[in-house]
mmJSON file of the N, C-alpha and C atoms, coordinates in Angstrom:
{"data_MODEL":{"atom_site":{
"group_PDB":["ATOM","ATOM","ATOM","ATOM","ATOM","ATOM","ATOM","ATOM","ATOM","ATOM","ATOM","ATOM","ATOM","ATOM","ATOM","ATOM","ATOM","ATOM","ATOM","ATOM","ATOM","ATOM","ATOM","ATOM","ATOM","ATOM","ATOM","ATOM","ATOM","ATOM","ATOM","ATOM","ATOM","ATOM","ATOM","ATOM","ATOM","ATOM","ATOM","ATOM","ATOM","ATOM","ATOM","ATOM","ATOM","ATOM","ATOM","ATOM","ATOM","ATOM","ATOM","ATOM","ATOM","ATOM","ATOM","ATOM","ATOM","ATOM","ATOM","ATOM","ATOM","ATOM","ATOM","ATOM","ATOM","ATOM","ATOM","ATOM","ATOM","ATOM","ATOM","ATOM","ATOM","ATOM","ATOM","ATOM","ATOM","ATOM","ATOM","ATOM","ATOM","ATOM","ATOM","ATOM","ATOM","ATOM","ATOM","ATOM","ATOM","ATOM","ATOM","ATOM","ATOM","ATOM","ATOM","ATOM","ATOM","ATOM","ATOM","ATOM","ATOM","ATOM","ATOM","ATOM","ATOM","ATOM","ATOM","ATOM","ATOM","ATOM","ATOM","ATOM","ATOM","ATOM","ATOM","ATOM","ATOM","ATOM","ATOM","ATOM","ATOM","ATOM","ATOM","ATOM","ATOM","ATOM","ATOM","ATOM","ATOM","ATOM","ATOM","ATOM","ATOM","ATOM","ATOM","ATOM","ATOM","ATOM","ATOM","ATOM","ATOM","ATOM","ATOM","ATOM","ATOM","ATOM","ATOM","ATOM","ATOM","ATOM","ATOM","ATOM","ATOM","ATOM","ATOM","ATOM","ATOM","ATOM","ATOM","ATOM","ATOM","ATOM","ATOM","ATOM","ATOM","ATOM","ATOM","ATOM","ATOM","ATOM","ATOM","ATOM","ATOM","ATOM","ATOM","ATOM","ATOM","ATOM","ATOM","ATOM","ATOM","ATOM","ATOM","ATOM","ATOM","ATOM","ATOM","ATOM","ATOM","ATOM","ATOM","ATOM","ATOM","ATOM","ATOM","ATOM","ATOM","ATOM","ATOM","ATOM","ATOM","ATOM","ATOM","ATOM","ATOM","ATOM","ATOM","ATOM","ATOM","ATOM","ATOM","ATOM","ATOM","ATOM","ATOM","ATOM","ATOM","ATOM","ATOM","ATOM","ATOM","ATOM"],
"id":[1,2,3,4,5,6,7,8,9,10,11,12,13,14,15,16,17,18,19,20,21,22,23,24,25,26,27,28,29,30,31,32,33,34,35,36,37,38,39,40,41,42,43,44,45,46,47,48,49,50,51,52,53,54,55,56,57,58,59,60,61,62,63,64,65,66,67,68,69,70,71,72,73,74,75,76,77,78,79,80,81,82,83,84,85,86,87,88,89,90,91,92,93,94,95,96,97,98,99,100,101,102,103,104,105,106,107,108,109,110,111,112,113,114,115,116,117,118,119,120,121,122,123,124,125,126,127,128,129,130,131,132,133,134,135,136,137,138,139,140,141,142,143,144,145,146,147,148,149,150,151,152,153,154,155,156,157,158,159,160,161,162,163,164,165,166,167,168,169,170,171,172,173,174,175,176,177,178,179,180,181,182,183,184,185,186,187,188,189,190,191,192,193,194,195,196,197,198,199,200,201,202,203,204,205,206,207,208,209,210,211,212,213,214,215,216,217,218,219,220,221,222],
"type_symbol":["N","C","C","N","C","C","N","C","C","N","C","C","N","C","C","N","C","C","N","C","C","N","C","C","N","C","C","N","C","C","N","C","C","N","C","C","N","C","C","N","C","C","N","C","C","N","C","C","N","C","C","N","C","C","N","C","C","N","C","C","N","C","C","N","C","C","N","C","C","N","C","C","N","C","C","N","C","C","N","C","C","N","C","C","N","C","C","N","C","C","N","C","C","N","C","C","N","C","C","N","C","C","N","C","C","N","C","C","N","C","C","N","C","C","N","C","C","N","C","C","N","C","C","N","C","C","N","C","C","N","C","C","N","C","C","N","C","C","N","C","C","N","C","C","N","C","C","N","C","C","N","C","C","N","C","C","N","C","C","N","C","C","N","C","C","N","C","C","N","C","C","N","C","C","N","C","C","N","C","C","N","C","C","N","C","C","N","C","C","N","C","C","N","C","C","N","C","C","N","C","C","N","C","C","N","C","C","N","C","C","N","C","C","N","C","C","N","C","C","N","C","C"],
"label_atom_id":["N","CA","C","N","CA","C","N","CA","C","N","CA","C","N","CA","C","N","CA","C","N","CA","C","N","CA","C","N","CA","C","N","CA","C","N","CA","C","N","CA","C","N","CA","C","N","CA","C","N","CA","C","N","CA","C","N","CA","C","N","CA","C","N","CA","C","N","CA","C","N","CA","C","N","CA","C","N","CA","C","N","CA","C","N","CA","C","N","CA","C","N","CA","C","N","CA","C","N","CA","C","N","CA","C","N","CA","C","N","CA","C","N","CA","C","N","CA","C","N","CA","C","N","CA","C","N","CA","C","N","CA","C","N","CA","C","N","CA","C","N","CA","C","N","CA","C","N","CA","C","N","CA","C","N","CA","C","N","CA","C","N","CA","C","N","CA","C","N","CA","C","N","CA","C","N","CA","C","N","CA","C","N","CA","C","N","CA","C","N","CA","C","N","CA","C","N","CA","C","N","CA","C","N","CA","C","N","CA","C","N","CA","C","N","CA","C","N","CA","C","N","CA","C","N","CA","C","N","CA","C","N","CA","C","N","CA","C","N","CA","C","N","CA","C","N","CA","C","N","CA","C","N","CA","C","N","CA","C"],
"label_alt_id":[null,null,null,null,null,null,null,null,null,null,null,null,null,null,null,null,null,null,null,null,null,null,null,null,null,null,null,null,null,null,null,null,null,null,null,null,null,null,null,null,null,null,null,null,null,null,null,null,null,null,null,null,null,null,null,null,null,null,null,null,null,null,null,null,null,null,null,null,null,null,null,null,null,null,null,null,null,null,null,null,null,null,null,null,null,null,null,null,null,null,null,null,null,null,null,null,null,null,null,null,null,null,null,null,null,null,null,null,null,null,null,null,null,null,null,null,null,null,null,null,null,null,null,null,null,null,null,null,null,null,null,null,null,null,null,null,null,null,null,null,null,null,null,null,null,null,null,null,null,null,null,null,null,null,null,null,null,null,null,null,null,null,null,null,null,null,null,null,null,null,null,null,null,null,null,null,null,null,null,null,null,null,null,null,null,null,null,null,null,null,null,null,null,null,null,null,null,null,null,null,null,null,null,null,null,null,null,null,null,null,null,null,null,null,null,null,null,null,null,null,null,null],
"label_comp_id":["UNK","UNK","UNK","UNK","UNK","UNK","UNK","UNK","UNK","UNK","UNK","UNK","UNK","UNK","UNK","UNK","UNK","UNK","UNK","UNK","UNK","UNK","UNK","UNK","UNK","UNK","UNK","UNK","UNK","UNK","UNK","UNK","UNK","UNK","UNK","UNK","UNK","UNK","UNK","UNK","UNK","UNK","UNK","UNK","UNK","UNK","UNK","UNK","UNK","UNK","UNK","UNK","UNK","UNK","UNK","UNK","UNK","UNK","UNK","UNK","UNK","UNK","UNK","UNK","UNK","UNK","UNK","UNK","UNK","UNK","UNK","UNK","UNK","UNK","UNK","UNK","UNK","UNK","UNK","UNK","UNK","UNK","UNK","UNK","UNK","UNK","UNK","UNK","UNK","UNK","UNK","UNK","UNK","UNK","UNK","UNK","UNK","UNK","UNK","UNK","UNK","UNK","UNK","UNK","UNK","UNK","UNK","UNK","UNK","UNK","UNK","UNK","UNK","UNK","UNK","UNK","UNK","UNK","UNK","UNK","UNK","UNK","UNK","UNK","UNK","UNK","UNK","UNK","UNK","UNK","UNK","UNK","UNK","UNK","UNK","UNK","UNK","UNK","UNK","UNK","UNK","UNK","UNK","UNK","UNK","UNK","UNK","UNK","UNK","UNK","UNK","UNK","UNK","UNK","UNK","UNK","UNK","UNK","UNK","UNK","UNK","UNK","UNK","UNK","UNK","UNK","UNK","UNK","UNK","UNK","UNK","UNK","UNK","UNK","UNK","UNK","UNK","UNK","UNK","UNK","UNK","UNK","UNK","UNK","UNK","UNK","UNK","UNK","UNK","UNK","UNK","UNK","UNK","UNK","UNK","UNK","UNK","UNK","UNK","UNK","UNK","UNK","UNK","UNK","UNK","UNK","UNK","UNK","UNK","UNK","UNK","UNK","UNK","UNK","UNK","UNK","UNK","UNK","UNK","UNK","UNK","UNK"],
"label_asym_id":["A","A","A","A","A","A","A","A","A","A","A","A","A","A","A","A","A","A","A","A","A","A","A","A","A","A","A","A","A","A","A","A","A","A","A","A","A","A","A","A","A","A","A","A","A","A","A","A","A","A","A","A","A","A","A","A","A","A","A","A","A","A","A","A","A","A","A","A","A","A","A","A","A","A","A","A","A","A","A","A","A","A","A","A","A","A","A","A","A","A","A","A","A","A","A","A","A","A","A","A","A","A","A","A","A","A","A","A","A","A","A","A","A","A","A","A","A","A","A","A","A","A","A","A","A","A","A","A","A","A","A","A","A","A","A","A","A","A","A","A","A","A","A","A","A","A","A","A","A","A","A","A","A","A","A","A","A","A","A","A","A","A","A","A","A","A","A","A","A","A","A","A","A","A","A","A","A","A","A","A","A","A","A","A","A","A","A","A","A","A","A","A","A","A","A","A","A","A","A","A","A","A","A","A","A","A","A","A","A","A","A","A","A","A","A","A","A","A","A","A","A","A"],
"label_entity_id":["1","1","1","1","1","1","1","1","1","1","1","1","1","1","1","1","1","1","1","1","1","1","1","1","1","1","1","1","1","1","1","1","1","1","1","1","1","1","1","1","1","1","1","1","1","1","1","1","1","1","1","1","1","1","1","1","1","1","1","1","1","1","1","1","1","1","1","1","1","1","1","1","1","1","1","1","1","1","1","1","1","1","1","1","1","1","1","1","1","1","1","1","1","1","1","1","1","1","1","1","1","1","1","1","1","1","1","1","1","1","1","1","1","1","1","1","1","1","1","1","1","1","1","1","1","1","1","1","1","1","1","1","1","1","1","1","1","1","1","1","1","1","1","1","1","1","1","1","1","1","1","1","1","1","1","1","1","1","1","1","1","1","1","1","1","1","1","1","1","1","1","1","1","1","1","1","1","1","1","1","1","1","1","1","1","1","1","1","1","1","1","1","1","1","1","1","1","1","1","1","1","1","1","1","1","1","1","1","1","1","1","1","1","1","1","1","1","1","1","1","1","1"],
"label_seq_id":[1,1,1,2,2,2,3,3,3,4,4,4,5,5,5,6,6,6,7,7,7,8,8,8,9,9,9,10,10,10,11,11,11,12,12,12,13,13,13,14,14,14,15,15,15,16,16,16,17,17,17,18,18,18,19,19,19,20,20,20,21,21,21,22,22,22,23,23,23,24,24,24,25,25,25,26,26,26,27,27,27,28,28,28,29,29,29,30,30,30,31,31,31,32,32,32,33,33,33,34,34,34,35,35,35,36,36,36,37,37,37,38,38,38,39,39,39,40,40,40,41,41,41,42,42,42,43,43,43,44,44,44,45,45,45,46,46,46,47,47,47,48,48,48,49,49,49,50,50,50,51,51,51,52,52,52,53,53,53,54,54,54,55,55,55,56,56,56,57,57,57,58,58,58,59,59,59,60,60,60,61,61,61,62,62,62,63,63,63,64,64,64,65,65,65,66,66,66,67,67,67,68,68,68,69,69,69,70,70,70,71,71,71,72,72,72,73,73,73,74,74,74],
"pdbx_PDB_ins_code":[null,null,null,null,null,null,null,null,null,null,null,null,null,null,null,null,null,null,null,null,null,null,null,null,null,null,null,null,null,null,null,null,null,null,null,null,null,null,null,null,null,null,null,null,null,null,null,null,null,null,null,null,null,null,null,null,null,null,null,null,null,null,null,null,null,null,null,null,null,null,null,null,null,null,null,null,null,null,null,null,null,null,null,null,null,null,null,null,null,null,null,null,null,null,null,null,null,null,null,null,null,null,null,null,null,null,null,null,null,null,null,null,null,null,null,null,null,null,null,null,null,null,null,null,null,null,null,null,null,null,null,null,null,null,null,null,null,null,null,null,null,null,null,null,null,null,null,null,null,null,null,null,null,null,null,null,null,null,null,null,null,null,null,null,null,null,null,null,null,null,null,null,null,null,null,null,null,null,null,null,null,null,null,null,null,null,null,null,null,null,null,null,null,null,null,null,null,null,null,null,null,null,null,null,null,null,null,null,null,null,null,null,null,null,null,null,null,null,null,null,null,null],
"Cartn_x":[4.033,2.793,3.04,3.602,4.305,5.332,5.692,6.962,5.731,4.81,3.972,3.022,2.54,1.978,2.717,3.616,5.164,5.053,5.538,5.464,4.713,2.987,1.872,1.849,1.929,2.208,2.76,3.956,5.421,4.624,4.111,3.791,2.898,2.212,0.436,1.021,1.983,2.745,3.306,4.166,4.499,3.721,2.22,1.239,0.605,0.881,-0.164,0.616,1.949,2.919,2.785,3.044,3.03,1.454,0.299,-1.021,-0.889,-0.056,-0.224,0.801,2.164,2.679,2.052,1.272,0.48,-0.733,-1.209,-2.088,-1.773,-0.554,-0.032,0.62,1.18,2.392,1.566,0.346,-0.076,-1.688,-2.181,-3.41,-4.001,-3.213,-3.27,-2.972,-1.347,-0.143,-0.648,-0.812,-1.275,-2.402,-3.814,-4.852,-4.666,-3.667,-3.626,-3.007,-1.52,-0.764,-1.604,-2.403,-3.305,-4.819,-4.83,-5.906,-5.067,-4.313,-3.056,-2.505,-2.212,-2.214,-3.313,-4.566,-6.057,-6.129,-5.956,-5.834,-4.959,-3.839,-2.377,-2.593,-3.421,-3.598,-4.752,-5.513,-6.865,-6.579,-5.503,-4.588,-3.943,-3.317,-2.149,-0.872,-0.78,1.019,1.507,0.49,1.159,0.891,1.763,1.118,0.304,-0.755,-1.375,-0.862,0.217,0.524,1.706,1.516,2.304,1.075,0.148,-1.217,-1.215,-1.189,-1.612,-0.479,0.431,1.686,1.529,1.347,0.923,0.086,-1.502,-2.402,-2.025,-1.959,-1.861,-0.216,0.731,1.782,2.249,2.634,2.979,2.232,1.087,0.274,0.058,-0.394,-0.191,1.199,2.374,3.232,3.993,3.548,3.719,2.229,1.997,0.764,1.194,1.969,2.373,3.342,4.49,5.454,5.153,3.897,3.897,3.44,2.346,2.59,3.741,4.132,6.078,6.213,6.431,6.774,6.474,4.767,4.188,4.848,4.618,4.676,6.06,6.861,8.651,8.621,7.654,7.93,7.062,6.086,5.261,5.549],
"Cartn_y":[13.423,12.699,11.183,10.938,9.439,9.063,9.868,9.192,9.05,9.892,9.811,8.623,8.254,7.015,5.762,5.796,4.735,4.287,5.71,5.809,4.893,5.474,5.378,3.95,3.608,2.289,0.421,1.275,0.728,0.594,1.684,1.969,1.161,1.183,-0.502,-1.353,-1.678,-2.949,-3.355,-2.492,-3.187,-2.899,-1.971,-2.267,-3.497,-4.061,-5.562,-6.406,-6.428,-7.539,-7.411,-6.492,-6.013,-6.443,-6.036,-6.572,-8.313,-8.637,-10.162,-10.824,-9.928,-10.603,-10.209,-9.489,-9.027,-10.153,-10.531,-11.381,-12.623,-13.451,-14.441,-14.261,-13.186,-13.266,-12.652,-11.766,-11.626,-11.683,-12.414,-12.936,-14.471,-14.989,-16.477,-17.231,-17.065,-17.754,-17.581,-16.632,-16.179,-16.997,-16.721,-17.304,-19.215,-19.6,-20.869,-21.299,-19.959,-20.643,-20.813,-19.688,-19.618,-20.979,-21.592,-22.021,-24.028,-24.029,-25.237,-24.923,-23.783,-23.392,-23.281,-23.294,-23.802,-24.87,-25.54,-27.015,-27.581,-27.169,-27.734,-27.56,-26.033,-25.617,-26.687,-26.994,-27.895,-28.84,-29.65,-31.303,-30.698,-29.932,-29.572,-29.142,-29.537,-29.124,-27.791,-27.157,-25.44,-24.678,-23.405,-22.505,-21.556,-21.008,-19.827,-18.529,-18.214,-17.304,-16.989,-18.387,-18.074,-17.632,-18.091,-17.739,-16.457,-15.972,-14.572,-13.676,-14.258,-13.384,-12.929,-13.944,-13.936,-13.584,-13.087,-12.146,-10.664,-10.57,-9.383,-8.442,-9.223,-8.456,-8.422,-9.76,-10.035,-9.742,-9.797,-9.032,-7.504,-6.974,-5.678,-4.902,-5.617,-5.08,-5.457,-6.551,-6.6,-5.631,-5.523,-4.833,-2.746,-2.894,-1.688,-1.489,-2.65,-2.445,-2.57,-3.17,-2.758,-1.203,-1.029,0.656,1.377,1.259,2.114,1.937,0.756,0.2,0.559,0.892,1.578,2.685,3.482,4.683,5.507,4.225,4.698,4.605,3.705,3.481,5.004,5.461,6.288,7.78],
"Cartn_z":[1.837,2.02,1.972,1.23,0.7,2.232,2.436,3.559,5.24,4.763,6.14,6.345,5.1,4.981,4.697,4.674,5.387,6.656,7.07,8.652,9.229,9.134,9.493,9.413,8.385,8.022,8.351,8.807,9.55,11.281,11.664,13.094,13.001,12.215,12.313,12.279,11.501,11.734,12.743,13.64,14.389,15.884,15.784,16.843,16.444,15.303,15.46,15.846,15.657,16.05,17.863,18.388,20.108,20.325,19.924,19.865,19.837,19.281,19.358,20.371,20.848,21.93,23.237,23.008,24.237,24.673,23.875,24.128,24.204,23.398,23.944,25.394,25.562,27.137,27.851,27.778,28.998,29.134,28.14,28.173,28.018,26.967,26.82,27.73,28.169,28.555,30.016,30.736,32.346,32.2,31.451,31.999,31.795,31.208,31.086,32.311,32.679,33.982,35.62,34.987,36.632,36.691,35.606,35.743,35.694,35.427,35.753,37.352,37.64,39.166,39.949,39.535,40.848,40.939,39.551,39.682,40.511,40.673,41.486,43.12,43.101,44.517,44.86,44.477,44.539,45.184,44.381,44.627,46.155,45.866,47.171,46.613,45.811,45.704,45.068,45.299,44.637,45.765,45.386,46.636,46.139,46.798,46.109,46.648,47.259,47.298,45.769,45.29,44.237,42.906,42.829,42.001,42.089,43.372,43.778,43.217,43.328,42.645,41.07,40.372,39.037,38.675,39.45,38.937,39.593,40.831,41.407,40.925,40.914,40.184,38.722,38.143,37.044,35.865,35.61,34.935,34.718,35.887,35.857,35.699,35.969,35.612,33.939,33.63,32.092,31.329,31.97,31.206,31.192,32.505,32.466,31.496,31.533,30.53,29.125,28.625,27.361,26.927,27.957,27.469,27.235,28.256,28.275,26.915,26.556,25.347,24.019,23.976,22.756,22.801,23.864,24.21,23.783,23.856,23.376,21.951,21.249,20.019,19.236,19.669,19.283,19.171],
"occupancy":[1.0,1.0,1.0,1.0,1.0,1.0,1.0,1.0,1.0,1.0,1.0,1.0,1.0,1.0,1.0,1.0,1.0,1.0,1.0,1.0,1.0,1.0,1.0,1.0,1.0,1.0,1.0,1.0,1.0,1.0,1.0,1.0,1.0,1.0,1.0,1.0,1.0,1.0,1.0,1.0,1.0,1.0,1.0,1.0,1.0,1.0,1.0,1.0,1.0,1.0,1.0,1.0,1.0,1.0,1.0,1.0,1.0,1.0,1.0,1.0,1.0,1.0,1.0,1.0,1.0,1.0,1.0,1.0,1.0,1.0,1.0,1.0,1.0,1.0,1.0,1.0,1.0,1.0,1.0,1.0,1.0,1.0,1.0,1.0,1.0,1.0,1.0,1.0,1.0,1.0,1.0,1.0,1.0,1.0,1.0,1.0,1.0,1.0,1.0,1.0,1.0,1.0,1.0,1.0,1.0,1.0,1.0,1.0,1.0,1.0,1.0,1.0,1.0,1.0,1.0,1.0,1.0,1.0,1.0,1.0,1.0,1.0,1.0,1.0,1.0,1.0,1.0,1.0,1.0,1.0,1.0,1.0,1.0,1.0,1.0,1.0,1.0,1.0,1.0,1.0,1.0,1.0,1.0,1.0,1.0,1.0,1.0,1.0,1.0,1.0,1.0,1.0,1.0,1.0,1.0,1.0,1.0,1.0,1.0,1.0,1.0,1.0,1.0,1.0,1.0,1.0,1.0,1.0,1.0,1.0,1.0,1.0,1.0,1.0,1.0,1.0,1.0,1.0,1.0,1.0,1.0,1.0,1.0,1.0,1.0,1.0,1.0,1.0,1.0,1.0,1.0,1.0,1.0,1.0,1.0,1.0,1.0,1.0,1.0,1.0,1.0,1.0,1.0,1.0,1.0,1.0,1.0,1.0,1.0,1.0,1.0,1.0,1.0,1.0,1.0,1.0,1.0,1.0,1.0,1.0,1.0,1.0],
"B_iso_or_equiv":[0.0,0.0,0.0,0.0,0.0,0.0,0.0,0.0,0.0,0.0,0.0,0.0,0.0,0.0,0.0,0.0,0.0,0.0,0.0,0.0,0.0,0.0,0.0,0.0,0.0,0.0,0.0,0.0,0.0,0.0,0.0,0.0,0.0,0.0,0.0,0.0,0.0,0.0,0.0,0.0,0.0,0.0,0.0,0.0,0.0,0.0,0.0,0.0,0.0,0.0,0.0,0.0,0.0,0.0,0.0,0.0,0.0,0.0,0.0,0.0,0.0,0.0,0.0,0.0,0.0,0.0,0.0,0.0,0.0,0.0,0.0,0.0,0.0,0.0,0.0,0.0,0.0,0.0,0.0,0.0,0.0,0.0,0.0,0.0,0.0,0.0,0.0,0.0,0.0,0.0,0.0,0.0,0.0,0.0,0.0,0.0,0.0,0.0,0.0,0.0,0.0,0.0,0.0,0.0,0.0,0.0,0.0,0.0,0.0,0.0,0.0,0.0,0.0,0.0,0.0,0.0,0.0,0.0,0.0,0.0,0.0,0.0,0.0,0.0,0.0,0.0,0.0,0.0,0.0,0.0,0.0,0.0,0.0,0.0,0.0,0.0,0.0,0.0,0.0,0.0,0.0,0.0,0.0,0.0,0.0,0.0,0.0,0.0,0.0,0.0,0.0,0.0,0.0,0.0,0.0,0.0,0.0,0.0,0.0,0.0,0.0,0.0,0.0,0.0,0.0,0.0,0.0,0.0,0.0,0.0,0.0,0.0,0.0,0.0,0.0,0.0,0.0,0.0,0.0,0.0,0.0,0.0,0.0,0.0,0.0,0.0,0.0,0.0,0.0,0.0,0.0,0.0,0.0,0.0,0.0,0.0,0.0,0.0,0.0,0.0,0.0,0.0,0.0,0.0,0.0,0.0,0.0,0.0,0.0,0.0,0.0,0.0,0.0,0.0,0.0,0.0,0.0,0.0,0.0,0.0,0.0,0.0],
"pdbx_formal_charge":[null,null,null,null,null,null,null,null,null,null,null,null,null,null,null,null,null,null,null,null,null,null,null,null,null,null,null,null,null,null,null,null,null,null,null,null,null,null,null,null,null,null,null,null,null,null,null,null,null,null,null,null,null,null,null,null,null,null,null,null,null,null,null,null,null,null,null,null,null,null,null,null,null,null,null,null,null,null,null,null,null,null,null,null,null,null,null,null,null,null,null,null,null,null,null,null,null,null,null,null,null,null,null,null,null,null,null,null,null,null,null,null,null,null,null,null,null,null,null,null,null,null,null,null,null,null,null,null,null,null,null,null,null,null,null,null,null,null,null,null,null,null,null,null,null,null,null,null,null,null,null,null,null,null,null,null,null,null,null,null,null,null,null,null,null,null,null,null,null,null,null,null,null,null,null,null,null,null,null,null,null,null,null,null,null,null,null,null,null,null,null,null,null,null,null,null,null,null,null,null,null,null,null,null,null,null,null,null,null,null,null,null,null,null,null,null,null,null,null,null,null,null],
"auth_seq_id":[1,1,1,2,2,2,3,3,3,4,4,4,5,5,5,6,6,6,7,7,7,8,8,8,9,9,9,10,10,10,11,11,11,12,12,12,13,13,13,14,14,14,15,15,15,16,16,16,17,17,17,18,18,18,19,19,19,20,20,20,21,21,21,22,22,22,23,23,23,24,24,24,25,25,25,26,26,26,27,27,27,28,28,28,29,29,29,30,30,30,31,31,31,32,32,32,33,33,33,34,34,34,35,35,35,36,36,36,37,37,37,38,38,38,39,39,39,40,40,40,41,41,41,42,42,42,43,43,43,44,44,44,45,45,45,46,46,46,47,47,47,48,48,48,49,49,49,50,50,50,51,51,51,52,52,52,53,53,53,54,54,54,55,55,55,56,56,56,57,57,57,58,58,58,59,59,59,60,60,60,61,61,61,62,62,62,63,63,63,64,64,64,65,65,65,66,66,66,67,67,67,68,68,68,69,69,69,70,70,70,71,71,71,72,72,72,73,73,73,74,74,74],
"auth_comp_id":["UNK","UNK","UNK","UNK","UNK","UNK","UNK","UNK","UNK","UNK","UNK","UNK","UNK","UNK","UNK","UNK","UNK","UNK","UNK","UNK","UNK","UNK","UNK","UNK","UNK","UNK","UNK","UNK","UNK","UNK","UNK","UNK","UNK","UNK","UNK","UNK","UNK","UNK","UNK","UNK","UNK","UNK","UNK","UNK","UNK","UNK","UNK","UNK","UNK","UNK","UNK","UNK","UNK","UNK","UNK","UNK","UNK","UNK","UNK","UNK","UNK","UNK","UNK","UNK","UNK","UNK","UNK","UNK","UNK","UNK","UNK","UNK","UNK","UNK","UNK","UNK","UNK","UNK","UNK","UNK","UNK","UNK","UNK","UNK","UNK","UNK","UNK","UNK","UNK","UNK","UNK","UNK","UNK","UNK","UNK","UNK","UNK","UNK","UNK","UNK","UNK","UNK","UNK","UNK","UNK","UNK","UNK","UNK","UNK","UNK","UNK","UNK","UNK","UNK","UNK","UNK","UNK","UNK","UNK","UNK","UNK","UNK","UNK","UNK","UNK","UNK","UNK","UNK","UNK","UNK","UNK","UNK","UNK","UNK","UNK","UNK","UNK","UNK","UNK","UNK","UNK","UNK","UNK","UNK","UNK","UNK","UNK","UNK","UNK","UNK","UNK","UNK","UNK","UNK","UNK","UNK","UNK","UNK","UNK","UNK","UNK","UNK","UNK","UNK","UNK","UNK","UNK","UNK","UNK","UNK","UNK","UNK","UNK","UNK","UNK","UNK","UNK","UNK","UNK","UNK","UNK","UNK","UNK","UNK","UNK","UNK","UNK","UNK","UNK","UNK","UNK","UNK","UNK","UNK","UNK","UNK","UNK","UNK","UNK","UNK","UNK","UNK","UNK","UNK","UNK","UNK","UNK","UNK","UNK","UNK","UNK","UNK","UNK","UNK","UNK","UNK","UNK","UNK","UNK","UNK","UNK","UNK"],
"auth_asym_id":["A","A","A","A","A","A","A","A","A","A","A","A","A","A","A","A","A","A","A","A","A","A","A","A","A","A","A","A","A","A","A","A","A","A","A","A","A","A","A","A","A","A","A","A","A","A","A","A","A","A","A","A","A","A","A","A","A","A","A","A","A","A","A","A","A","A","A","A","A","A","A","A","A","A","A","A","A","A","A","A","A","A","A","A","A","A","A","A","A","A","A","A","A","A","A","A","A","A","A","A","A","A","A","A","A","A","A","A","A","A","A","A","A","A","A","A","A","A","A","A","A","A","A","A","A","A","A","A","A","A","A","A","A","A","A","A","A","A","A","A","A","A","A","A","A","A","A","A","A","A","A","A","A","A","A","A","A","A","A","A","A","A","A","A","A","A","A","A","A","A","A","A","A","A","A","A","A","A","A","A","A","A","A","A","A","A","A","A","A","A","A","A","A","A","A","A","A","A","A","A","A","A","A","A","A","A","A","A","A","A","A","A","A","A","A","A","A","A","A","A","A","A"],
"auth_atom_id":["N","CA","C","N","CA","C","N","CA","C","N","CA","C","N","CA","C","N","CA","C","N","CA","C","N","CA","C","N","CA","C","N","CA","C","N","CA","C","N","CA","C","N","CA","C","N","CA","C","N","CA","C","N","CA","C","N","CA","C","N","CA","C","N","CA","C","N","CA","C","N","CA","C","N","CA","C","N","CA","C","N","CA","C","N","CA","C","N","CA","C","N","CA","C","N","CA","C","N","CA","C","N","CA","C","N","CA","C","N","CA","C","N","CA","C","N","CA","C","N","CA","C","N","CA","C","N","CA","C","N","CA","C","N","CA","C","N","CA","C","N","CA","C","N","CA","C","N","CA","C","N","CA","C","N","CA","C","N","CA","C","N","CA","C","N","CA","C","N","CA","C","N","CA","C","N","CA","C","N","CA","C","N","CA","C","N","CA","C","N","CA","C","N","CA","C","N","CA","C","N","CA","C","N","CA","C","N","CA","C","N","CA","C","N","CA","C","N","CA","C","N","CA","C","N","CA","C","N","CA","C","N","CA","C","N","CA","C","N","CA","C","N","CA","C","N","CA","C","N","CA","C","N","CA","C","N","CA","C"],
"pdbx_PDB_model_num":[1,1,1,1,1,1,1,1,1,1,1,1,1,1,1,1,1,1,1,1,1,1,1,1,1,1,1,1,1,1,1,1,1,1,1,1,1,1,1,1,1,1,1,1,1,1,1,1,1,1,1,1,1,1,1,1,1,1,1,1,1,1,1,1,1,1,1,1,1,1,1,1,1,1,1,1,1,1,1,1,1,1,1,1,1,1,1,1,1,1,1,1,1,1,1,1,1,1,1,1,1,1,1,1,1,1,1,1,1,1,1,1,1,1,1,1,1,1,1,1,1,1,1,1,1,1,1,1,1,1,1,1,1,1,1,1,1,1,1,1,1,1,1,1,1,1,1,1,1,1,1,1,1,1,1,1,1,1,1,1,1,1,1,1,1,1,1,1,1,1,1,1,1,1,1,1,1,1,1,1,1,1,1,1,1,1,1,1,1,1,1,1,1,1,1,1,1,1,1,1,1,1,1,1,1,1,1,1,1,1,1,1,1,1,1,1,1,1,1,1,1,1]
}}}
């Protein structure tokens, strides 16, 4: 009973640590890069096919990889 509430334990811990790189690397950090990138596209000097890259792939695929990720630890 004692070794299961360890476990249990250990596993909250390190879903809050992944809970918090999740939201810095793919919630904070993206909505700051894309919104410094409308601005850039606005002026001229960015491309938005590069914007588009960073919502339409890079996100969803870090978002995929953190599941994998829980999912291996679990």
């Amino acid at each position: 009973m004692e070794e299961r509430r360890r476990k249990y334990g250990d596993f909250i811990t390190m879903l809050g640590l992944f809970a918090e790189l999740y939201v810095v690397g793919l919630v904070a950090g993206p909505l700051l890069i894309v919104v410094v990138m409308s601005i850039m596209c606005f002026l001229g000097s960015a491309s938005l096919a590069t914007l588009a890259a960073i919502v339409y792939i890079i996100i969803p695929l870090g978002s995929t990889g953190f599941i994998f990720l829980i999912g291996m630890q679990s």
